[in-house]
N, C-alpha and C positions, 0 to 999 in steps of 0.2 A: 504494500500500500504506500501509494507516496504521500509524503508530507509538504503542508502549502505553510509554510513562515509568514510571521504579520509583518517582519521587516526582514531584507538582506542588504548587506555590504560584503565589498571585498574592501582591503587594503590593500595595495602592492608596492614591493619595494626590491630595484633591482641595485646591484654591481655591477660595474663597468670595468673593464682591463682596463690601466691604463695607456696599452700600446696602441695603436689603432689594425685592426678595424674595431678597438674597444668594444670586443662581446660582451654580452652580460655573462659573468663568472656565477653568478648565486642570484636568485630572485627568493623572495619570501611573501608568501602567500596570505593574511588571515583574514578567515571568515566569519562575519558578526553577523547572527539572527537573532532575533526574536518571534515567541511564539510559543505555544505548548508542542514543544518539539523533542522526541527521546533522544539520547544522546548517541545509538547505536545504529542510529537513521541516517544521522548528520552525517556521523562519520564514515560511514558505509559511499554517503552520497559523494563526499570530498573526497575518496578514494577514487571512486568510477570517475569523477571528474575531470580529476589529474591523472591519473593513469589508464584511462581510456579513449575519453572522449575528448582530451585539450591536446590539439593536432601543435597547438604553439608551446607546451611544455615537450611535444614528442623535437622538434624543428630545434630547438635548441639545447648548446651542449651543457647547458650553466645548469647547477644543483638547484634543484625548490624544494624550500621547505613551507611545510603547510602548519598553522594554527588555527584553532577556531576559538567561540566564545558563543554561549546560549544564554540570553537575558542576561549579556554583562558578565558570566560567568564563563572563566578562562576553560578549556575543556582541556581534559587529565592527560589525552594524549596527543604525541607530535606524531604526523602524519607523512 
């Protein structure tokens, strides 16, 4: 069953090389909902997202790392 959130954001935040063609080395991901949302959803959802269906974290060689937060509460684990 999917879940519908009363609010979503992303944050993102990337590194750059500093040589040029200055890749991004590292990008970091977090994702802030709101909502009665379980927390084995969320993360379920942020996994398939990243590792499935985001063709621009497959396209690039930089590390992501993923957070989230449900009603303001940091979630327990890094993704």
């Amino acid at each position: 069953m999917r879940f519908q959130p009363e609010k979503f954001e992303m944050h993102v935040k990337g590194w750059n090389a500093e040589d040029h063609p200055k890749r991004f080395t590292a990008i970091h991901i977090h994702y802030a909902l709101e909502g009665t949302l379980q927390e084995t959803k969320v993360v379920r959802a942020i996994q398939l997202s990243k590792d499935k269906y985001c063709s621009v974290a497959h396209s690039l060689s930089a590390e992501v790392t993923v957070s989230y937060s449900i009603n303001g509460v940091a979630g327990n684990k890094l993704i």
